[in-house]
PDB file of the backbone (N, CA, C, O) and the ligand in Angstrom, with CONECT records:
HET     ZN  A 101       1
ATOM      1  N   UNK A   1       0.829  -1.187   0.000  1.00  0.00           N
ATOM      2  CA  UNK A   1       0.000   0.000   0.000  1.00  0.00           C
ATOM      3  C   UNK A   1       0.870   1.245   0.000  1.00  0.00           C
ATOM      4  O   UNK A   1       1.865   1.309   0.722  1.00  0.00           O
ATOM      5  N   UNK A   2       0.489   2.269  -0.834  1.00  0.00           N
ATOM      6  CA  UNK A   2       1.450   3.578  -0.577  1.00  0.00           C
ATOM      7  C   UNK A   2       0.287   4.452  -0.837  1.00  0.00           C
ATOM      8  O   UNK A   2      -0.708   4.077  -1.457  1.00  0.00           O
ATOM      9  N   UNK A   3       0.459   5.689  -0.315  1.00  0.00           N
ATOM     10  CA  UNK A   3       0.273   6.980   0.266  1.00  0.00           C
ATOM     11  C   UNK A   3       0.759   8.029  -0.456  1.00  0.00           C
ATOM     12  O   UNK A   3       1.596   8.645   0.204  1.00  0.00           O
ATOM     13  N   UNK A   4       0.574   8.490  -1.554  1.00  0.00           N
ATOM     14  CA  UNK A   4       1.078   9.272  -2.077  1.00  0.00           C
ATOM     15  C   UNK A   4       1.834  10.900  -1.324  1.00  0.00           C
ATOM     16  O   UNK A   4       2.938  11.409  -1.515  1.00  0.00           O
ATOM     17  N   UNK A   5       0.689  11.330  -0.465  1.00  0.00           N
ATOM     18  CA  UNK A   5       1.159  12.213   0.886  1.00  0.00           C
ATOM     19  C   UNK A   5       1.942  11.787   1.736  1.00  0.00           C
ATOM     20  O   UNK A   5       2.195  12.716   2.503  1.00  0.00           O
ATOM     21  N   UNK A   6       2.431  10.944   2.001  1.00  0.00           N
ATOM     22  CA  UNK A   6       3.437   9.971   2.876  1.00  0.00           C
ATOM     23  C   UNK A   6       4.455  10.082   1.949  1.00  0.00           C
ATOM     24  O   UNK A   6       5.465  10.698   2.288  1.00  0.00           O
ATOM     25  N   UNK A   7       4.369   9.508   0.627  1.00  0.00           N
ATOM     26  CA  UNK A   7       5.563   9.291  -0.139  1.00  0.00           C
ATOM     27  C   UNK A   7       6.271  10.485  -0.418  1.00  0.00           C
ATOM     28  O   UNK A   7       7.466  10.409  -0.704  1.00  0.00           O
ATOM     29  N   UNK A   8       5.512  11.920  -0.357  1.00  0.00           N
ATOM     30  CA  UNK A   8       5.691  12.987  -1.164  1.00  0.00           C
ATOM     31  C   UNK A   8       6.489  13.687   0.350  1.00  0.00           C
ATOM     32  O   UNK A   8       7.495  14.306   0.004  1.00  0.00           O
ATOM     33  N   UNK A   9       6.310  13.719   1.636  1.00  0.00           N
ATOM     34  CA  UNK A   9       6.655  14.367   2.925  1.00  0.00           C
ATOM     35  C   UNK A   9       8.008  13.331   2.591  1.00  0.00           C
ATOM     36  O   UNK A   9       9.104  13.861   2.411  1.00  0.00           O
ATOM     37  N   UNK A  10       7.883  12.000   2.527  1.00  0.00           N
ATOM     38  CA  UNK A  10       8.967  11.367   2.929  1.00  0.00           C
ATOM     39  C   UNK A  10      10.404  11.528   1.758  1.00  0.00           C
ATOM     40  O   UNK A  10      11.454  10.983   2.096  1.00  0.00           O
ATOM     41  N   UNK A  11      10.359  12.134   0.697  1.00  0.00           N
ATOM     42  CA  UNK A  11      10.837  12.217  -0.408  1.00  0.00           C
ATOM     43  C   UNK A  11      11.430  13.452   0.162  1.00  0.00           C
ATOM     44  O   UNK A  11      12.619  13.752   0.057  1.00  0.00           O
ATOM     45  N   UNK A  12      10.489  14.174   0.795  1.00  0.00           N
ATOM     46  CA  UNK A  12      10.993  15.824   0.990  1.00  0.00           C
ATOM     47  C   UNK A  12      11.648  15.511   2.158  1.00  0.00           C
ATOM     48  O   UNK A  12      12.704  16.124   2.003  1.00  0.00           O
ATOM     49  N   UNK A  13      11.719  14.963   3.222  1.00  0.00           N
ATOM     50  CA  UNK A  13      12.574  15.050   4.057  1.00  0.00           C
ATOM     51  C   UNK A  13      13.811  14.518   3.627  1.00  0.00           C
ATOM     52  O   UNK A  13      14.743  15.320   3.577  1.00  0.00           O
ATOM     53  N   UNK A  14      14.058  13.182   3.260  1.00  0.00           N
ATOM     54  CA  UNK A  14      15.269  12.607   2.054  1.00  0.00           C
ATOM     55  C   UNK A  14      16.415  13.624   2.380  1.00  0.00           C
ATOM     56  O   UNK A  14      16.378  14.758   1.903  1.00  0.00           O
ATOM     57  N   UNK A  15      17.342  13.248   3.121  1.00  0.00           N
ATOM     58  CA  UNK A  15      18.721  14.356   2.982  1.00  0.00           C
ATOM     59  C   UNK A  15      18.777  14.921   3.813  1.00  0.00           C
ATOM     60  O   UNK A  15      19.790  14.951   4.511  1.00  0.00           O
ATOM     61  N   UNK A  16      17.771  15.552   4.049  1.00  0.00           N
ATOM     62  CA  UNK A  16      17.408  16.744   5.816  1.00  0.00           C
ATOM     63  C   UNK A  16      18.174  16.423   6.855  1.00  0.00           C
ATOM     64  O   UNK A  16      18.047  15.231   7.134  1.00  0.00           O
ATOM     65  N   UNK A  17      19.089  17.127   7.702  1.00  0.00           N
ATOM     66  CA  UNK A  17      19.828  17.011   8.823  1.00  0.00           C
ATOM     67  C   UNK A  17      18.645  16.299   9.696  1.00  0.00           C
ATOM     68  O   UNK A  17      18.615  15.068   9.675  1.00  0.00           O
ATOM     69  N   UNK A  18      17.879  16.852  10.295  1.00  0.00           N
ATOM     70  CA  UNK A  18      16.759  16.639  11.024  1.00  0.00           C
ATOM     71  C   UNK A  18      15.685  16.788  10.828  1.00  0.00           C
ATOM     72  O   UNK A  18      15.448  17.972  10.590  1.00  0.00           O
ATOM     73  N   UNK A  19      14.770  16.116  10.796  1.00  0.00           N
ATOM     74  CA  UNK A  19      12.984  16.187  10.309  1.00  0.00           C
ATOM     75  C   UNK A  19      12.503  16.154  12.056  1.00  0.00           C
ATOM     76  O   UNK A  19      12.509  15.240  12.880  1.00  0.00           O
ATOM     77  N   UNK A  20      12.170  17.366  12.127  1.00  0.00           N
ATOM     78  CA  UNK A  20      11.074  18.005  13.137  1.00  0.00           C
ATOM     79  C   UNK A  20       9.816  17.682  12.944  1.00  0.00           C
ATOM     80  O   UNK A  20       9.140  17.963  11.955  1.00  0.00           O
ATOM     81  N   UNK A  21       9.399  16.919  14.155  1.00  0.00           N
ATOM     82  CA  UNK A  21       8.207  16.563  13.982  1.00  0.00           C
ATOM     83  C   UNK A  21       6.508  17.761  13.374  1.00  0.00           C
ATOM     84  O   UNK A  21       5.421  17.584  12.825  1.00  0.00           O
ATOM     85  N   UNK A  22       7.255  18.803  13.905  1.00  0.00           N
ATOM     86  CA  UNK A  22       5.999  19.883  14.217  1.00  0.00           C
ATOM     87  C   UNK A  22       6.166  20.295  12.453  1.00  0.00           C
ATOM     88  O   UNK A  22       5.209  20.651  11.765  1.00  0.00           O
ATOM     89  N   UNK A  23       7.755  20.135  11.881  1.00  0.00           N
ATOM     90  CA  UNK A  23       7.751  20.451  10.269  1.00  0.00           C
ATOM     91  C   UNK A  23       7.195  19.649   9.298  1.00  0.00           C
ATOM     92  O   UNK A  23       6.633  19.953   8.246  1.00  0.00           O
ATOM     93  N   UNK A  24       7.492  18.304   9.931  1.00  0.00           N
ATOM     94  CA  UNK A  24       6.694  17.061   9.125  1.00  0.00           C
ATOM     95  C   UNK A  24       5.375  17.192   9.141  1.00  0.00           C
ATOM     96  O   UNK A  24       4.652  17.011   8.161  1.00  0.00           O
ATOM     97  N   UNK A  25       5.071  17.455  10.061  1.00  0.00           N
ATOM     98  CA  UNK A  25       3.470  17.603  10.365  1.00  0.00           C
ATOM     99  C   UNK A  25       2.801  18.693   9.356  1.00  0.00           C
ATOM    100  O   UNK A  25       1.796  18.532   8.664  1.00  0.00           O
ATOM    101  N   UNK A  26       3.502  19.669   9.445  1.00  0.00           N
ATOM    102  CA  UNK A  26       2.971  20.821   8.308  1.00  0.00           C
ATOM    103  C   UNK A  26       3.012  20.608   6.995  1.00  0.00           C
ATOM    104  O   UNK A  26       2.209  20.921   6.116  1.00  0.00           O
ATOM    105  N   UNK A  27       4.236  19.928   6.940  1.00  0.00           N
ATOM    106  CA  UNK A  27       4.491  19.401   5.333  1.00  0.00           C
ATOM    107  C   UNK A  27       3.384  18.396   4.432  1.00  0.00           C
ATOM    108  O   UNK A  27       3.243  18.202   3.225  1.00  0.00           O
ATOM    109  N   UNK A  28       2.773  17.938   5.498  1.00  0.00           N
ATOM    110  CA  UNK A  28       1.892  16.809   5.295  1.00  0.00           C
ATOM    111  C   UNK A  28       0.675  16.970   5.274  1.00  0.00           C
ATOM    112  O   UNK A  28      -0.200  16.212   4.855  1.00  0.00           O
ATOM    113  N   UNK A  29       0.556  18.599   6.019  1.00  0.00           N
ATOM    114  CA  UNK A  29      -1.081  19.332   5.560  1.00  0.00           C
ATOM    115  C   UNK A  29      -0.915  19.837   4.270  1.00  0.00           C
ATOM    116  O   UNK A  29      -1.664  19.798   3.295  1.00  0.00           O
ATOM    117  N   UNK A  30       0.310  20.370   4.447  1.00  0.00           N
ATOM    118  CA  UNK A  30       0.302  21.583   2.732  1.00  0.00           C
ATOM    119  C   UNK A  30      -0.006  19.733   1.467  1.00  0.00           C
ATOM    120  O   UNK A  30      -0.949  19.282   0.817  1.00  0.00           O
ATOM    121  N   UNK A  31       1.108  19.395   1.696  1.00  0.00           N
ATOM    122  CA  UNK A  31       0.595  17.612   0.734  1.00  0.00           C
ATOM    123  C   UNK A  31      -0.756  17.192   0.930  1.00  0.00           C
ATOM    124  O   UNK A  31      -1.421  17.001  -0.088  1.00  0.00           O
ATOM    125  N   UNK A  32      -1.244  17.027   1.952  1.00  0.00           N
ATOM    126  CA  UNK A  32      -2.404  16.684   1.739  1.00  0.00           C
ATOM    127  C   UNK A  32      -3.431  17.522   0.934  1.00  0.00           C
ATOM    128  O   UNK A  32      -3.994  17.208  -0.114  1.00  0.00           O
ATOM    129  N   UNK A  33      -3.535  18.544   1.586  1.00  0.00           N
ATOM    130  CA  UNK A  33      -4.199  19.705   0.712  1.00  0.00           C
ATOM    131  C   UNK A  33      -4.323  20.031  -0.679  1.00  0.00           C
ATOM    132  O   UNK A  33      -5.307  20.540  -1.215  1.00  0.00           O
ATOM    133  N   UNK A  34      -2.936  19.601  -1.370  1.00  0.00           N
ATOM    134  CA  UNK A  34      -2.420  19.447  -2.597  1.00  0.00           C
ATOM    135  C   UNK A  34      -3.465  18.761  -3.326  1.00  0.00           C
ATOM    136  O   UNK A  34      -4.201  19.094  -4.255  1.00  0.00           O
ATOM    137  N   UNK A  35      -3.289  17.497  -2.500  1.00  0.00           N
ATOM    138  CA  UNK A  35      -4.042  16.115  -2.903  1.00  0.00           C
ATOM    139  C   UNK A  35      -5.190  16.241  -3.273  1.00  0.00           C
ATOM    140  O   UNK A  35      -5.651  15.809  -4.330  1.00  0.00           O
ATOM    141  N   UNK A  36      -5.995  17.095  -2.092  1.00  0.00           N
ATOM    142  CA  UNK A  36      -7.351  17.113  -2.155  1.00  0.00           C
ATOM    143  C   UNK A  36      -8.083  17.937  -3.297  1.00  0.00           C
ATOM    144  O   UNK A  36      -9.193  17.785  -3.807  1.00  0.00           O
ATOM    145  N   UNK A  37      -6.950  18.975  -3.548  1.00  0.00           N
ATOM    146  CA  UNK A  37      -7.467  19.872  -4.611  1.00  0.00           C
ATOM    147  C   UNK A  37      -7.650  19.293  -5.928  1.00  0.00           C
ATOM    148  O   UNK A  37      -8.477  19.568  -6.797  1.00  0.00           O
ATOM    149  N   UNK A  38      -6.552  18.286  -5.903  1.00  0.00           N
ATOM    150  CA  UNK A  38      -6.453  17.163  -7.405  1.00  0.00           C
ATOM    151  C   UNK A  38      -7.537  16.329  -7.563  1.00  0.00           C
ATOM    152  O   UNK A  38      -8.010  16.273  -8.698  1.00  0.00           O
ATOM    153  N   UNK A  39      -8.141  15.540  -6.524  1.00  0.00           N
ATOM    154  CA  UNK A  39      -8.934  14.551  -6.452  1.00  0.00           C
ATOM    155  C   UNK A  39     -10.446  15.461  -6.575  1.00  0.00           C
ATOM    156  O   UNK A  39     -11.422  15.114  -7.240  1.00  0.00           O
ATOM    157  N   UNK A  40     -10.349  16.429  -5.924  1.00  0.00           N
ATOM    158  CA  UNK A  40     -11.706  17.091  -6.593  1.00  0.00           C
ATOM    159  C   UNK A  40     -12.084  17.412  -8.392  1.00  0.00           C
ATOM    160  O   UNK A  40     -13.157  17.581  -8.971  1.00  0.00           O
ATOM    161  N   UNK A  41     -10.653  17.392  -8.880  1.00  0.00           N
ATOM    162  CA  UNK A  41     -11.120  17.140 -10.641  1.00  0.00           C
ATOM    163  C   UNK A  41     -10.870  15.735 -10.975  1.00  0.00           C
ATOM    164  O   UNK A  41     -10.642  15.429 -12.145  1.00  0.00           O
ATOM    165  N   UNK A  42     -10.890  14.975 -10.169  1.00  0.00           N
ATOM    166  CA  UNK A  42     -10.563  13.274 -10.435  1.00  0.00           C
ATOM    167  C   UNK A  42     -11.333  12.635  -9.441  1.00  0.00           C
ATOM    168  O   UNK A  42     -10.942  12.476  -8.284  1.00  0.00           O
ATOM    169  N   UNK A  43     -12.412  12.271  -9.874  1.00  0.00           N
ATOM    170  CA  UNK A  43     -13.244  11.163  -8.669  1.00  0.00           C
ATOM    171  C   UNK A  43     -14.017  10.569  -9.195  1.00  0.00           C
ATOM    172  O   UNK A  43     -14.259  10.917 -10.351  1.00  0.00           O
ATOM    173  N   UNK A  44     -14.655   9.584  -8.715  1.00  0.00           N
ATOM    174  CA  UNK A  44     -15.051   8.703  -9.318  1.00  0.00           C
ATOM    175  C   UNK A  44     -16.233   8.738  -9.646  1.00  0.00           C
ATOM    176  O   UNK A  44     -16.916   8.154  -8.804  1.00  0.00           O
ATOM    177  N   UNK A  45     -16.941   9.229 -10.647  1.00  0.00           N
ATOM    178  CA  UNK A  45     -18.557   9.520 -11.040  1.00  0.00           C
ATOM    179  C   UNK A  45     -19.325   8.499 -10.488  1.00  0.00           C
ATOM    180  O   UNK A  45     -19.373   7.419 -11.077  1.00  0.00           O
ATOM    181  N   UNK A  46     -20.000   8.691  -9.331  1.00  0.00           N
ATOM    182  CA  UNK A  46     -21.720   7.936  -9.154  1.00  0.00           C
ATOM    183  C   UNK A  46     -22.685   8.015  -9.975  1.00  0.00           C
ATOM    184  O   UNK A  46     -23.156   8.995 -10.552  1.00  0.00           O
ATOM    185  N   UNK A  47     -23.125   6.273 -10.020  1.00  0.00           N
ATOM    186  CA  UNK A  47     -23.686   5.556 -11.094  1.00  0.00           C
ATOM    187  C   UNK A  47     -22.936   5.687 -12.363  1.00  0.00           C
ATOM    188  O   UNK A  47     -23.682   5.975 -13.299  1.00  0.00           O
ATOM    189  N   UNK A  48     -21.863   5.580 -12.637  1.00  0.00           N
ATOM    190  CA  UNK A  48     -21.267   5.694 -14.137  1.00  0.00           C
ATOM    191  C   UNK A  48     -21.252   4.390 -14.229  1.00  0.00           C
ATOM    192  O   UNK A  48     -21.642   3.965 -15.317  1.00  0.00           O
ATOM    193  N   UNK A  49     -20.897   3.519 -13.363  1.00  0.00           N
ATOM    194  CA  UNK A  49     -20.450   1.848 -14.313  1.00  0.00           C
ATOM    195  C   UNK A  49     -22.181   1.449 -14.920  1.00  0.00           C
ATOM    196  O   UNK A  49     -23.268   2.007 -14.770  1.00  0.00           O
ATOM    197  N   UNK A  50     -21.796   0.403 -15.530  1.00  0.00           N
ATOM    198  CA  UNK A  50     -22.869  -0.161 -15.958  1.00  0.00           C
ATOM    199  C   UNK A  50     -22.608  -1.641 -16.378  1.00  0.00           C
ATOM    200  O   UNK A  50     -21.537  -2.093 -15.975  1.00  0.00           O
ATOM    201  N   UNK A  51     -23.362  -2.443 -17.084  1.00  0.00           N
ATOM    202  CA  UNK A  51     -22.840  -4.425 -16.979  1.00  0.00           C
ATOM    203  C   UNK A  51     -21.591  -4.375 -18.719  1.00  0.00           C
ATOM    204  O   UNK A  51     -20.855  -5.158 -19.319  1.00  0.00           O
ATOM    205  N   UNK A  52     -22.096  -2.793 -18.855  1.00  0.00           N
ATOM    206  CA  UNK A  52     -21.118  -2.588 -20.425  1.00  0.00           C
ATOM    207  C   UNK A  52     -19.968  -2.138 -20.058  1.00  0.00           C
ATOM    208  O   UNK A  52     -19.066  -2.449 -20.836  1.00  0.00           O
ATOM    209  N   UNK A  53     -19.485  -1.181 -18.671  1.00  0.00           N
ATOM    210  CA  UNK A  53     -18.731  -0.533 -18.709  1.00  0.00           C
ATOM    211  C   UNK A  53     -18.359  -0.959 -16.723  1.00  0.00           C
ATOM    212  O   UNK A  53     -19.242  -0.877 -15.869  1.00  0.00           O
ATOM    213  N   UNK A  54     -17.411  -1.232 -16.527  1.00  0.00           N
ATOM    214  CA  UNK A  54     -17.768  -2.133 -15.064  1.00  0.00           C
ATOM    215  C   UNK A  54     -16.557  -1.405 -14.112  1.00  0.00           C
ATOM    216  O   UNK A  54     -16.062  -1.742 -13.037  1.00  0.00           O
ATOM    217  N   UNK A  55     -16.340  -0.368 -14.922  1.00  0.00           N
ATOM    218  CA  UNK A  55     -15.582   0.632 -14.139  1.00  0.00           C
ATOM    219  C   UNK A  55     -15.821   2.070 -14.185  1.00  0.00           C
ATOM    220  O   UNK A  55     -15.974   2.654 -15.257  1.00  0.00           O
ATOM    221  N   UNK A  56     -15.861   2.694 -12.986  1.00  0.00           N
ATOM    222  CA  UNK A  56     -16.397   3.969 -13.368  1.00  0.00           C
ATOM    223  C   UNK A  56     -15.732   4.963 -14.417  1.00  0.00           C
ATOM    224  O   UNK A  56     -14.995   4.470 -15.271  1.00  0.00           O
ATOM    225  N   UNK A  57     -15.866   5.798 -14.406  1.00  0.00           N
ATOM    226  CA  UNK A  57     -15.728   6.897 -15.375  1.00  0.00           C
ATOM    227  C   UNK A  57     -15.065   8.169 -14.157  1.00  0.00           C
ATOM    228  O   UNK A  57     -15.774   8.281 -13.157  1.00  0.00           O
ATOM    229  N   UNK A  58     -13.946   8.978 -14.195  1.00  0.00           N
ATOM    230  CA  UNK A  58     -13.595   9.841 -13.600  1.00  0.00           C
ATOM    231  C   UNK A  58     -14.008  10.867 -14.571  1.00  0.00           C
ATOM    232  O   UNK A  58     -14.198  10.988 -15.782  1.00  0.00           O
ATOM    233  N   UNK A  59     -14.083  11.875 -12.963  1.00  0.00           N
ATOM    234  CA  UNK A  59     -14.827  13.172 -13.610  1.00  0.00           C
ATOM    235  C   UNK A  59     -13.887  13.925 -14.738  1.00  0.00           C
ATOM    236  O   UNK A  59     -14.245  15.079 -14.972  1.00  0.00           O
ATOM    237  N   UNK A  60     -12.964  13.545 -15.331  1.00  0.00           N
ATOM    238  CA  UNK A  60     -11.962  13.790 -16.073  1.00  0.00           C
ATOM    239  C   UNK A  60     -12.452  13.399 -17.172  1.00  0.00           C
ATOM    240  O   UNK A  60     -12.317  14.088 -18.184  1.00  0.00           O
ATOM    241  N   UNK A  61     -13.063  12.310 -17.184  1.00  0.00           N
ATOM    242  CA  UNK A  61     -14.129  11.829 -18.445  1.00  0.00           C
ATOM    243  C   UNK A  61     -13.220  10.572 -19.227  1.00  0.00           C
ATOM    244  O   UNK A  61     -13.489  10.159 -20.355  1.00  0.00           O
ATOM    245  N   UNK A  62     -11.707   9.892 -18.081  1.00  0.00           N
ATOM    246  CA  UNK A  62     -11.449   8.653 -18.919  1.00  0.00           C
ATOM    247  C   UNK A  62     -11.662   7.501 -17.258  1.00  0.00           C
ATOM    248  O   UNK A  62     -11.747   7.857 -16.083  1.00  0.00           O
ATOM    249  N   UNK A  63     -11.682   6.297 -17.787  1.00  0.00           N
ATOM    250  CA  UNK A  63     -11.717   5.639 -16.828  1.00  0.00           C
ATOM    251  C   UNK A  63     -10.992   5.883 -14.796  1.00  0.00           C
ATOM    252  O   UNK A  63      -9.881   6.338 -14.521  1.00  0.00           O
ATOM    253  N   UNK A  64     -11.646   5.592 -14.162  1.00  0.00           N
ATOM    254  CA  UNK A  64     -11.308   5.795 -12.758  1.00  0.00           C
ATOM    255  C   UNK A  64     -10.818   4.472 -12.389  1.00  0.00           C
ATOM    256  O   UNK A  64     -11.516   3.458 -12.380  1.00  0.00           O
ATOM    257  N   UNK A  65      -9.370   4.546 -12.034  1.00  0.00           N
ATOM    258  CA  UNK A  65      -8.668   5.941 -11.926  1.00  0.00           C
ATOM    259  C   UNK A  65      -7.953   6.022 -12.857  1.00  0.00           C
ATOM    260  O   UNK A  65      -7.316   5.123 -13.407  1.00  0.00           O
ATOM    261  N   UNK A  66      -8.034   7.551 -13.195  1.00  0.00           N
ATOM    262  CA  UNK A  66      -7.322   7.740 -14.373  1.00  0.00           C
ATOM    263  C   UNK A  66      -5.554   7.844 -13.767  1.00  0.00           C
ATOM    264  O   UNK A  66      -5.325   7.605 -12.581  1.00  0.00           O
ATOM    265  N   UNK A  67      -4.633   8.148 -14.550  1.00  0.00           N
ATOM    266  CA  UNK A  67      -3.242   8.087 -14.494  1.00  0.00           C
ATOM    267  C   UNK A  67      -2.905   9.300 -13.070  1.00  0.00           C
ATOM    268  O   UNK A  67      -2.002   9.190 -12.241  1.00  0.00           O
ATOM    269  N   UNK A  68      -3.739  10.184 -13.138  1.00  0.00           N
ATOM    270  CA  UNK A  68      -3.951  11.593 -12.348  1.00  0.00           C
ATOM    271  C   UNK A  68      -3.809  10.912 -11.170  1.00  0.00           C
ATOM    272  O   UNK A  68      -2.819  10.727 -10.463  1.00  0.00           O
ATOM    273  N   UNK A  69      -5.557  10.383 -11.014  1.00  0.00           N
ATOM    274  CA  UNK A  69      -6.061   9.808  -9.774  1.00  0.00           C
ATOM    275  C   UNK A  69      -5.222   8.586  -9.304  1.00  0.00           C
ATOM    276  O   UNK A  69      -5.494   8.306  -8.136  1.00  0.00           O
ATOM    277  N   UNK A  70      -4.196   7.697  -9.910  1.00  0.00           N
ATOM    278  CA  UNK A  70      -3.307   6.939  -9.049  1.00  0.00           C
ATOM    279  C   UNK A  70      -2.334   7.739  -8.336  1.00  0.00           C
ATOM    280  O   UNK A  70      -1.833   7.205  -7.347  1.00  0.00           O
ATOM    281  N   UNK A  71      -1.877   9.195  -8.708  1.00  0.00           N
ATOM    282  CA  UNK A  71      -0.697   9.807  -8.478  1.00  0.00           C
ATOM    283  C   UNK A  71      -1.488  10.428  -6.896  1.00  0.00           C
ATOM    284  O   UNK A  71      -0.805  10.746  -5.923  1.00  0.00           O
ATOM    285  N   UNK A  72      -2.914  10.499  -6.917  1.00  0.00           N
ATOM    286  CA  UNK A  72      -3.226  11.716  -5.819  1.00  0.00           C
ATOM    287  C   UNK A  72      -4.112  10.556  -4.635  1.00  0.00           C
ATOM    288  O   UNK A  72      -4.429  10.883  -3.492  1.00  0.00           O
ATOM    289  N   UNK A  73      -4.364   9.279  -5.220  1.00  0.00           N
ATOM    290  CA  UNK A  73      -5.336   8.952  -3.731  1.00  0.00           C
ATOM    291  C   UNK A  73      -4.495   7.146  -3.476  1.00  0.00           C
ATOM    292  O   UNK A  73      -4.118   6.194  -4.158  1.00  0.00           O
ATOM    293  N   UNK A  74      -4.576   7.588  -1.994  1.00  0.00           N
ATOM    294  CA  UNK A  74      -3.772   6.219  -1.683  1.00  0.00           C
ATOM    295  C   UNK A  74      -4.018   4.879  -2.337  1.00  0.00           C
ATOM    296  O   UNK A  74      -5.056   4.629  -2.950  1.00  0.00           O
ATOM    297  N   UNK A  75      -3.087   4.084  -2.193  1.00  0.00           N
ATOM    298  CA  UNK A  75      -3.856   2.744  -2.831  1.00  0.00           C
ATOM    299  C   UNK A  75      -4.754   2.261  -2.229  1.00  0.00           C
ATOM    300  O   UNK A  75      -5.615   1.846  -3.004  1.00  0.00           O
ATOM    301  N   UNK A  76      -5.046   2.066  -0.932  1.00  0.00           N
ATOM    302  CA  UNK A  76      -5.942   1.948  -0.470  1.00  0.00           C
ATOM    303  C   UNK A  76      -7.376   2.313  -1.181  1.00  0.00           C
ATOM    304  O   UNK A  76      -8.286   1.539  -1.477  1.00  0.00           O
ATOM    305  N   UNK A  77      -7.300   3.612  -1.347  1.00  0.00           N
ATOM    306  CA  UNK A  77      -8.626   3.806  -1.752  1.00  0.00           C
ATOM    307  C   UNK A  77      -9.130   2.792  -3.455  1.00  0.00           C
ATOM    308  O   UNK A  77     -10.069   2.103  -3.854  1.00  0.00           O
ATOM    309  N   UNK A  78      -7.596   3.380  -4.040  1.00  0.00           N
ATOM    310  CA  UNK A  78      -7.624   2.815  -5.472  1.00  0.00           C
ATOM    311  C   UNK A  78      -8.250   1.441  -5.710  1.00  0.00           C
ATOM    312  O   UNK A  78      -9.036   0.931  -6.509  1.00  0.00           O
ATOM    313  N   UNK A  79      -7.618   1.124  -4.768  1.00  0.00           N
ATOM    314  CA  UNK A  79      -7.940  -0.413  -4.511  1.00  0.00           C
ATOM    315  C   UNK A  79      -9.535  -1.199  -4.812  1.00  0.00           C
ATOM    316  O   UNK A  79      -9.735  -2.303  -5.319  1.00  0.00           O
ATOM    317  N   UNK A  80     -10.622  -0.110  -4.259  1.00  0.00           N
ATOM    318  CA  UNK A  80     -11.784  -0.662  -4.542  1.00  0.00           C
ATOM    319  C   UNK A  80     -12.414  -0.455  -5.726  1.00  0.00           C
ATOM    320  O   UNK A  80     -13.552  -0.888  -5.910  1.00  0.00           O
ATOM    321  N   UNK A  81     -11.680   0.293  -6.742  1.00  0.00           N
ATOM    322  CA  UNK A  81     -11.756   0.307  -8.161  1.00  0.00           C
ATOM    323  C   UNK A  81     -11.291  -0.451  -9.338  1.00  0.00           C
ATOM    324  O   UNK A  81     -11.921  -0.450 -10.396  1.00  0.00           O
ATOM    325  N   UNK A  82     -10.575  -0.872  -9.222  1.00  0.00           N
ATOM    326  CA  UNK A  82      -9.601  -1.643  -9.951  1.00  0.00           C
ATOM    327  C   UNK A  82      -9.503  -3.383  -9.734  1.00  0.00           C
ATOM    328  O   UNK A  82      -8.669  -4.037 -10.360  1.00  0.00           O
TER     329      UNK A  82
HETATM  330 ZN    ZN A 101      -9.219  11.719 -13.946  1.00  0.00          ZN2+
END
């Protein structure tokens, strides 16, 4: 499972003399936040599948998840799509 906000704080600390907890912590709102702004033009349209089409449709208008939406929501979530 990976975390794209995890991966992206942990990438940025990479090298850092010291990672402060109270800095990590911030780093990981501004990332998250990031995230959230992305996934609001990438989500997964309700009622889009159908017995023709058995995966949804992202609001992007190509299959969910599109290439976007693997980069911005954990696998976890991905997971119940795919
Ligand atoms: Zn998309």
């Amino acid at each position: 499972m990976s975390d794209p906000v995890a991966d992206a704080v942990r990438r940025a600390l990479n090298g850092m003399d010291y990672a402060d907890r109270q800095y990590e912590y911030q780093m990981t709102v501004a990332a998250t936040k990031l995230a959230e702004s992305v996934q609001e033009l990438h989500r997964p349209l309700v009622n889009s599948k159908s017995a023709l089409y058995p995966a949804p449709l992202c609001s992007c208008g190509k299959v969910f998840p599109c290439d976007t939406a693997r980069r911005v929501y954990p696998s976890e979530e991905l997971n119940q799509y795919v």
